[in-house]
N, C-alpha and C positions, 0 to 999 in steps of 0.2 A: 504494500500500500504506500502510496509516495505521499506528497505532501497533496496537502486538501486547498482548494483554491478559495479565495475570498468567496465569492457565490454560494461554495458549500456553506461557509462560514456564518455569513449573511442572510441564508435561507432559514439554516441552524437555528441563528437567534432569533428571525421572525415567528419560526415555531413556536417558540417560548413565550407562554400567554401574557397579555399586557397587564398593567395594573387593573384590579377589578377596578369599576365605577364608581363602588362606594372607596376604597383607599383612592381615588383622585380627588372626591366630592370633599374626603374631607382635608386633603392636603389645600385645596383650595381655601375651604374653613378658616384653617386655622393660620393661613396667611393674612384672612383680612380682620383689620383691626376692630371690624364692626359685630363679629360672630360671636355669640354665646356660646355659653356649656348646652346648654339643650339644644341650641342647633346641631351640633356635632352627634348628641342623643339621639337625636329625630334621623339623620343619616344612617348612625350608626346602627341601629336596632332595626333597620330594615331589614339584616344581614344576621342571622342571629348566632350563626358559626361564628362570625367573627367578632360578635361582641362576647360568646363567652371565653375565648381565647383571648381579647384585651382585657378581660376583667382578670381571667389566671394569670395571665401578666402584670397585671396591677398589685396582683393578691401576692406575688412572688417574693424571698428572702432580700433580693436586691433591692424593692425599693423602701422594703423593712415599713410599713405603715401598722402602726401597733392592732390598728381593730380593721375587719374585713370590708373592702370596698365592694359594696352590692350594685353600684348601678352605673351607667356610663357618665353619667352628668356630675356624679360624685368623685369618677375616676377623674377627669376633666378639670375638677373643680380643684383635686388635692394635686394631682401630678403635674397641672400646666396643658398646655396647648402643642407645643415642641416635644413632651413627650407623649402625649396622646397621637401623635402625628407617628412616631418612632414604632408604638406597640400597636399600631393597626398595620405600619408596611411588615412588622415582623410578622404579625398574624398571618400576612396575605403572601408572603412567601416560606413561610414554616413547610406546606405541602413541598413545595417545590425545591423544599432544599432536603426534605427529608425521604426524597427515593434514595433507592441506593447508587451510587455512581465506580460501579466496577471498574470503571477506567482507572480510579485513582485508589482501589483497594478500600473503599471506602462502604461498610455494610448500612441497612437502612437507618434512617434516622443519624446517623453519625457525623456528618459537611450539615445537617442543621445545628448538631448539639455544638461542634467547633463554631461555625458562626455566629450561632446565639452568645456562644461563650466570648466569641471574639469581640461581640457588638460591647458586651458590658464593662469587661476587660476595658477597649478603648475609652471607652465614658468615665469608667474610674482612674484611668491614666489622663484623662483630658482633666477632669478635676483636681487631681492631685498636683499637675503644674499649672493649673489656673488656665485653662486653653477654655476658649468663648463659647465655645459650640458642641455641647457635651451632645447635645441628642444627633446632631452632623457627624461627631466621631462613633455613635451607637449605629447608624445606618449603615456609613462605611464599613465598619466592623461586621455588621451583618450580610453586606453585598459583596466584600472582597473576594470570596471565589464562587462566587454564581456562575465562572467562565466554565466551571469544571463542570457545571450541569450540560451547558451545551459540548463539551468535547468530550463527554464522557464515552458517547458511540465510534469517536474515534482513536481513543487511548483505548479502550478495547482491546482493540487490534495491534495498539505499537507501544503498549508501556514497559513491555519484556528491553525491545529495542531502545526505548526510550531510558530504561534504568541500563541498561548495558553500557549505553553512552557514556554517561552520567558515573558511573565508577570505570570504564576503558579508558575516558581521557581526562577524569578529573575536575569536571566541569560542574556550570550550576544544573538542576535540574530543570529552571526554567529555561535556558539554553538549548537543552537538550530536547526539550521537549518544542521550542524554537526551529531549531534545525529539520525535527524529524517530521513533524508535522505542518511549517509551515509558520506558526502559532504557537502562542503560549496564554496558559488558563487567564493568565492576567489582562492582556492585550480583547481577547474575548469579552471577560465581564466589561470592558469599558464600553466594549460595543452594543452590551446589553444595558446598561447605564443611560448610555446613550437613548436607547430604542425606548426607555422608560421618560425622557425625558428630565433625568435626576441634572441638578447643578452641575456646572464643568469641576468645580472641587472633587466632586465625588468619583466623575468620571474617572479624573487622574488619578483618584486616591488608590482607586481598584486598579489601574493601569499598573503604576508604581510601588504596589504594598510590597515587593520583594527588592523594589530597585530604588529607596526612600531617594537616592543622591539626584536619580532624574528628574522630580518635583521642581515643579514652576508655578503653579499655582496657588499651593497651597502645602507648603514642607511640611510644616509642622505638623498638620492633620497627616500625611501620608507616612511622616514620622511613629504618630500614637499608632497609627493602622499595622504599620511592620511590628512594633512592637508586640504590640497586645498578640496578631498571630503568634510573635516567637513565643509569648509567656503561654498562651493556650498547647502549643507542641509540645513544650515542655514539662507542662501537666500531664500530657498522652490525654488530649481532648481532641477525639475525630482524627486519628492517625489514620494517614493514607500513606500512599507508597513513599510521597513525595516529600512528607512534613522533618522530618529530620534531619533534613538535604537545607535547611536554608540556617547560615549565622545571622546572627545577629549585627545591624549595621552601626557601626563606630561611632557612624558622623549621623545617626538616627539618633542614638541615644544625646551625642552633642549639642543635636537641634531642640533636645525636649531637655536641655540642663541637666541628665541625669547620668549617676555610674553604674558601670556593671553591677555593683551588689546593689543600687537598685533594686533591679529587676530582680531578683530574690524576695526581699520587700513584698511588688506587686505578688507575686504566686501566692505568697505567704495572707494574703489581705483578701486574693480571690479565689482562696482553694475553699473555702465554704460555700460561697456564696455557687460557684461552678456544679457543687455536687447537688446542687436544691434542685430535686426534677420538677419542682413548679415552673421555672423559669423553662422548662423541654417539652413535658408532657401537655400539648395545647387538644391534645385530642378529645 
Protein backbone atom coordinates (compact mmCIF):
# COMPACT_ATOMS: atom_id res chain seq x y z
CA UNK A 1 0.00 0.00 0.00
CA UNK A 2 1.87 3.32 -0.88
CA UNK A 3 1.09 6.58 0.28
CA UNK A 4 -2.68 7.70 0.22
CA UNK A 5 -3.21 10.94 -1.79
CA UNK A 6 -4.86 14.01 -0.34
CA UNK A 7 -8.57 13.10 -1.80
CA UNK A 8 -8.33 9.97 0.12
CA UNK A 9 -7.54 12.06 2.85
CA UNK A 10 -10.01 14.72 2.38
CA UNK A 11 -12.98 12.26 1.51
CA UNK A 12 -11.76 10.46 4.98
CA UNK A 13 -12.59 13.51 6.85
CA UNK A 14 -15.64 14.43 5.14
CA UNK A 15 -16.85 11.07 6.34
CA UNK A 16 -16.52 12.12 9.76
CA UNK A 17 -19.89 13.52 10.92
CA UNK A 18 -20.18 17.29 11.49
CA UNK A 19 -20.87 18.90 14.68
CA UNK A 20 -24.54 17.93 15.61
CA UNK A 21 -26.89 21.17 15.49
CA UNK A 22 -27.57 21.26 18.96
CA UNK A 23 -23.20 21.51 19.85
CA UNK A 24 -23.37 24.42 17.13
CA UNK A 25 -26.67 26.15 18.42
CA UNK A 26 -25.09 26.21 21.56
CA UNK A 27 -21.50 27.25 20.68
CA UNK A 28 -23.37 30.13 19.14
CA UNK A 29 -25.06 30.73 22.68
CA UNK A 30 -22.63 31.13 24.41
CA UNK A 31 -20.65 33.40 22.33
CA UNK A 32 -23.30 36.01 22.50
CA UNK A 33 -23.30 38.26 25.27
CA UNK A 34 -27.05 38.41 25.31
CA UNK A 35 -27.82 34.57 26.16
CA UNK A 36 -29.13 33.11 29.21
CA UNK A 37 -28.77 29.98 31.24
CA UNK A 38 -32.13 28.77 30.18
CA UNK A 39 -31.56 29.55 26.60
CA UNK A 40 -28.73 27.02 26.53
CA UNK A 41 -31.44 24.77 28.62
CA UNK A 42 -34.03 25.09 26.02
CA UNK A 43 -31.32 23.99 23.28
CA UNK A 44 -29.80 21.67 25.31
CA UNK A 45 -32.66 19.28 26.56
CA UNK A 46 -33.95 18.90 23.02
CA UNK A 47 -31.16 16.27 22.91
CA UNK A 48 -31.51 14.30 25.98
CA UNK A 49 -28.23 11.89 25.26
CA UNK A 50 -26.42 14.73 25.48
CA UNK A 51 -27.68 16.47 28.40
CA UNK A 52 -27.34 13.45 30.50
CA UNK A 53 -23.62 13.12 29.48
CA UNK A 54 -23.09 17.03 30.21
CA UNK A 55 -24.64 16.68 33.43
CA UNK A 56 -22.11 13.38 34.28
CA UNK A 57 -19.76 15.64 33.31
CA UNK A 58 -20.61 18.32 35.50
CA UNK A 59 -21.28 15.71 38.32
CA UNK A 60 -17.49 14.47 37.70
CA UNK A 61 -14.39 14.42 40.41
CA UNK A 62 -12.80 17.31 38.23
CA UNK A 63 -14.89 19.98 38.62
CA UNK A 64 -15.20 18.62 42.44
CA UNK A 65 -18.95 20.72 43.02
CA UNK A 66 -19.62 19.59 46.60
CA UNK A 67 -23.79 18.68 46.18
CA UNK A 68 -25.10 17.06 42.61
CA UNK A 69 -25.97 19.37 39.74
CA UNK A 70 -29.60 18.02 38.50
CA UNK A 71 -30.27 20.38 35.68
CA UNK A 72 -28.67 22.10 32.66
CA UNK A 73 -29.54 25.64 33.78
CA UNK A 74 -27.84 24.94 37.06
CA UNK A 75 -24.87 23.38 35.38
CA UNK A 76 -24.66 26.75 33.38
CA UNK A 77 -25.31 28.72 36.15
CA UNK A 78 -22.40 27.13 38.40
CA UNK A 79 -19.79 26.02 35.75
CA UNK A 80 -20.00 29.27 33.30
CA UNK A 81 -20.77 29.59 29.65
CA UNK A 82 -17.00 28.57 28.37
CA UNK A 83 -17.27 25.49 30.20
CA UNK A 84 -20.73 24.60 29.23
CA UNK A 85 -19.47 25.10 25.75
CA UNK A 86 -16.23 22.44 26.41
CA UNK A 87 -18.68 19.54 28.06
CA UNK A 88 -21.22 19.54 25.27
CA UNK A 89 -18.22 19.25 22.36
CA UNK A 90 -16.87 16.56 24.75
CA UNK A 91 -20.35 14.86 24.89
CA UNK A 92 -20.78 15.07 21.01
CA UNK A 93 -17.41 13.47 20.32
CA UNK A 94 -17.01 10.98 23.33
CA UNK A 95 -18.94 8.27 20.42
CA UNK A 96 -16.58 9.14 18.04
CA UNK A 97 -13.40 8.83 19.93
CA UNK A 98 -14.46 5.90 21.73
CA UNK A 99 -14.49 3.09 18.72
CA UNK A 100 -11.77 1.31 18.71
CA UNK A 101 -8.84 2.41 16.29
CA UNK A 102 -6.80 -0.71 15.47
CA UNK A 103 -4.49 1.22 13.48
CA UNK A 104 -2.86 2.66 16.44
CA UNK A 105 -3.37 -0.59 18.85
CA UNK A 106 -5.79 1.34 20.58
CA UNK A 107 -8.93 -1.04 22.10
CA UNK A 108 -12.54 0.47 22.56
CA UNK A 109 -13.14 3.35 24.59
CA UNK A 110 -9.20 3.85 25.19
CA UNK A 111 -8.19 7.49 22.37
CA UNK A 112 -11.57 8.72 24.25
CA UNK A 113 -10.32 7.93 27.94
CA UNK A 114 -6.44 9.44 26.73
CA UNK A 115 -8.26 12.55 25.28
CA UNK A 116 -10.67 13.19 28.00
CA UNK A 117 -7.70 12.76 30.11
CA UNK A 118 -5.60 14.91 27.98
CA UNK A 119 -8.42 17.77 27.73
CA UNK A 120 -8.31 18.12 31.62
CA UNK A 121 -4.70 17.43 32.14
CA UNK A 122 -4.33 20.70 29.79
CA UNK A 123 -6.91 22.93 31.80
CA UNK A 124 -5.11 22.02 34.93
CA UNK A 125 -1.80 22.83 33.35
CA UNK A 126 -3.27 26.17 31.79
CA UNK A 127 -4.25 27.01 35.22
CA UNK A 128 -1.50 26.34 37.13
CA UNK A 129 0.70 28.81 34.81
CA UNK A 130 -2.17 31.32 34.65
CA UNK A 131 -2.67 30.66 30.80
CA UNK A 132 -6.28 32.60 29.73
CA UNK A 133 -8.05 30.13 28.00
CA UNK A 134 -8.48 27.10 30.38
CA UNK A 135 -11.71 25.74 28.44
CA UNK A 136 -9.53 26.50 24.72
CA UNK A 137 -6.67 24.34 26.28
CA UNK A 138 -9.61 21.55 27.57
CA UNK A 139 -10.95 21.30 23.67
CA UNK A 140 -7.45 21.04 22.35
CA UNK A 141 -6.79 18.57 24.61
CA UNK A 142 -9.73 16.66 23.75
CA UNK A 143 -9.32 17.14 19.77
CA UNK A 144 -5.47 16.60 19.46
CA UNK A 145 -5.63 13.07 17.99
CA UNK A 146 -9.00 12.82 16.20
CA UNK A 147 -6.41 12.46 13.02
CA UNK A 148 -6.07 8.81 14.34
CA UNK A 149 -9.90 8.32 13.83
CA UNK A 150 -9.68 9.04 10.30
CA UNK A 151 -6.28 7.19 9.45
CA UNK A 152 -7.15 4.51 11.46
CA UNK A 153 -8.31 2.31 8.12
CA UNK A 154 -5.07 3.14 6.82
CA UNK A 155 -2.46 2.28 9.72
CA UNK A 156 -4.38 -0.97 9.59
CA UNK A 157 -2.47 -1.96 6.95
CA UNK A 158 1.02 -0.19 7.58
CA UNK A 159 1.62 0.31 11.34
CA UNK A 160 3.87 -3.03 11.36
CA UNK A 161 5.91 -0.86 8.41
CA UNK A 162 5.39 2.07 10.15
CA UNK A 163 6.98 0.92 13.73
CA UNK A 164 9.74 -0.98 11.65
CA UNK A 165 10.78 2.55 10.45
CA UNK A 166 10.59 4.18 13.46
CA UNK A 167 13.13 1.71 15.47
CA UNK A 168 15.37 0.69 11.71
CA UNK A 169 16.23 4.38 11.42
CA UNK A 170 15.74 5.96 14.71
CA UNK A 171 13.33 8.40 13.87
CA UNK A 172 10.01 10.04 15.37
CA UNK A 173 7.01 8.17 14.93
CA UNK A 174 5.28 10.97 13.47
CA UNK A 175 7.93 10.94 10.80
CA UNK A 176 7.55 7.64 10.18
CA UNK A 177 4.20 7.55 9.92
CA UNK A 178 4.87 10.84 7.47
CA UNK A 179 6.98 9.01 5.02
CA UNK A 180 4.85 5.88 4.89
CA UNK A 181 1.63 7.09 4.42
CA UNK A 182 1.95 10.28 3.08
CA UNK A 183 0.43 12.00 6.51
CA UNK A 184 0.70 12.11 9.87
CA UNK A 185 -2.21 11.65 12.65
CA UNK A 186 -1.45 15.30 13.49
CA UNK A 187 -1.49 17.02 10.16
CA UNK A 188 -5.12 15.14 9.61
CA UNK A 189 -6.83 16.32 12.81
CA UNK A 190 -6.07 19.82 11.79
CA UNK A 191 -7.88 19.07 8.70
CA UNK A 192 -10.74 17.95 10.62
CA UNK A 193 -10.42 21.04 13.00
CA UNK A 194 -10.62 22.74 10.06
CA UNK A 195 -13.97 20.91 8.41
CA UNK A 196 -15.49 21.70 12.12
CA UNK A 197 -14.88 25.03 11.65
CA UNK A 198 -12.94 25.25 15.25
CA UNK A 199 -10.46 28.61 15.77
CA UNK A 200 -7.17 28.74 13.76
CA UNK A 201 -5.46 28.24 17.55
CA UNK A 202 -6.84 25.06 17.75
CA UNK A 203 -6.22 24.09 14.34
CA UNK A 204 -2.41 24.56 14.84
CA UNK A 205 -2.69 23.33 18.39
CA UNK A 206 -3.65 19.67 16.82
CA UNK A 207 -1.33 20.29 13.85
CA UNK A 208 1.67 20.88 16.24
CA UNK A 209 0.86 18.97 19.69
CA UNK A 210 4.02 16.67 18.85
CA UNK A 211 6.00 19.43 17.11
CA UNK A 212 5.20 22.47 20.02
CA UNK A 213 8.64 24.43 18.37
CA UNK A 214 6.49 24.82 14.97
CA UNK A 215 3.65 27.03 16.73
CA UNK A 216 2.91 30.53 15.30
CA UNK A 217 -0.07 31.18 16.49
CA UNK A 218 -0.47 30.28 19.48
CA UNK A 219 2.89 28.41 21.53
CA UNK A 220 2.00 28.56 24.51
CA UNK A 221 -1.49 26.65 24.14
CA UNK A 222 0.24 24.14 21.73
CA UNK A 223 2.83 24.13 24.59
CA UNK A 224 0.04 22.94 27.41
CA UNK A 225 -1.28 20.42 24.53
CA UNK A 226 2.29 18.50 24.17
CA UNK A 227 2.52 18.40 27.52
CA UNK A 228 -0.43 17.33 29.07
CA UNK A 229 -0.21 14.38 26.06
CA UNK A 230 3.25 13.44 27.45
CA UNK A 231 1.91 13.54 31.26
CA UNK A 232 -1.24 11.38 30.20
CA UNK A 233 1.44 8.43 28.28
CA UNK A 234 3.17 8.49 31.17
CA UNK A 235 0.38 7.59 33.26
CA UNK A 236 -0.29 4.53 30.48
CA UNK A 237 -3.63 6.49 29.60
CA UNK A 238 -4.86 5.19 26.18
CA UNK A 239 -1.40 3.56 25.20
CA UNK A 240 -1.35 2.94 21.59
CA UNK A 241 1.59 1.76 19.51
CA UNK A 242 2.73 5.15 19.16
CA UNK A 243 2.45 6.83 22.65
CA UNK A 244 5.81 6.01 24.03
CA UNK A 245 7.80 7.14 21.00
CA UNK A 246 7.37 10.96 21.63
CA UNK A 247 9.81 13.12 24.44
CA UNK A 248 9.05 15.42 25.92
CA UNK A 249 9.84 19.09 24.27
CA UNK A 250 12.66 21.36 26.19
CA UNK A 251 11.63 24.57 24.67
CA UNK A 252 7.71 23.37 25.45
CA UNK A 253 8.39 23.17 28.81
CA UNK A 254 10.59 26.78 28.50
CA UNK A 255 7.50 28.29 26.90
CA UNK A 256 5.16 27.31 29.94
CA UNK A 257 8.03 28.49 32.66
CA UNK A 258 8.24 25.06 33.99
CA UNK A 259 11.07 22.06 34.97
CA UNK A 260 11.24 18.63 34.29
CA UNK A 261 10.24 17.79 38.00
CA UNK A 262 7.52 19.72 37.15
CA UNK A 263 5.91 17.44 35.39
CA UNK A 264 6.18 14.93 38.09
CA UNK A 265 4.01 17.42 40.14
CA UNK A 266 1.33 17.56 37.22
CA UNK A 267 0.99 13.35 37.27
CA UNK A 268 1.01 13.53 40.88
CA UNK A 269 -2.15 16.32 41.02
CA UNK A 270 -3.85 14.37 38.06
CA UNK A 271 -3.48 10.63 38.92
CA UNK A 272 -6.91 10.90 40.90
CA UNK A 273 -8.65 12.86 39.22
CA UNK A 274 -7.78 10.60 35.72
CA UNK A 275 -8.85 7.35 37.44
CA UNK A 276 -12.61 8.86 38.36
CA UNK A 277 -14.79 6.82 35.59
CA UNK A 278 -17.33 9.76 35.89
CA UNK A 279 -15.37 11.93 33.96
CA UNK A 280 -15.31 8.33 30.92
CA UNK A 281 -18.36 6.51 31.50
CA UNK A 282 -20.96 9.15 29.45
CA UNK A 283 -22.86 6.07 28.43
Amino acid sequence: MGKISLENIVQAVNDLPSLPQVVLRVMELTEDPDSTAQDINEVLTQDQGMTARVLKLANSAFYGFPRRIATVTEATVLLGFKTIRSLVMAASVSDMLSQKIEGYALEYGELWKHSQCCAMTARHIARKIKFGGLEVAYTAGLLHDIGKVVLNTYMKETYREVLDKVQSESIPFLQSEQSILGFDHAQVGAQVAEKWNLPPELVETIACHHEPEQAKVNPKLTAIIHLANVVCSTMGIGLGIDSLLYPVSSQALEILGLQPADVDVIISEMADICSDQQSFDLK
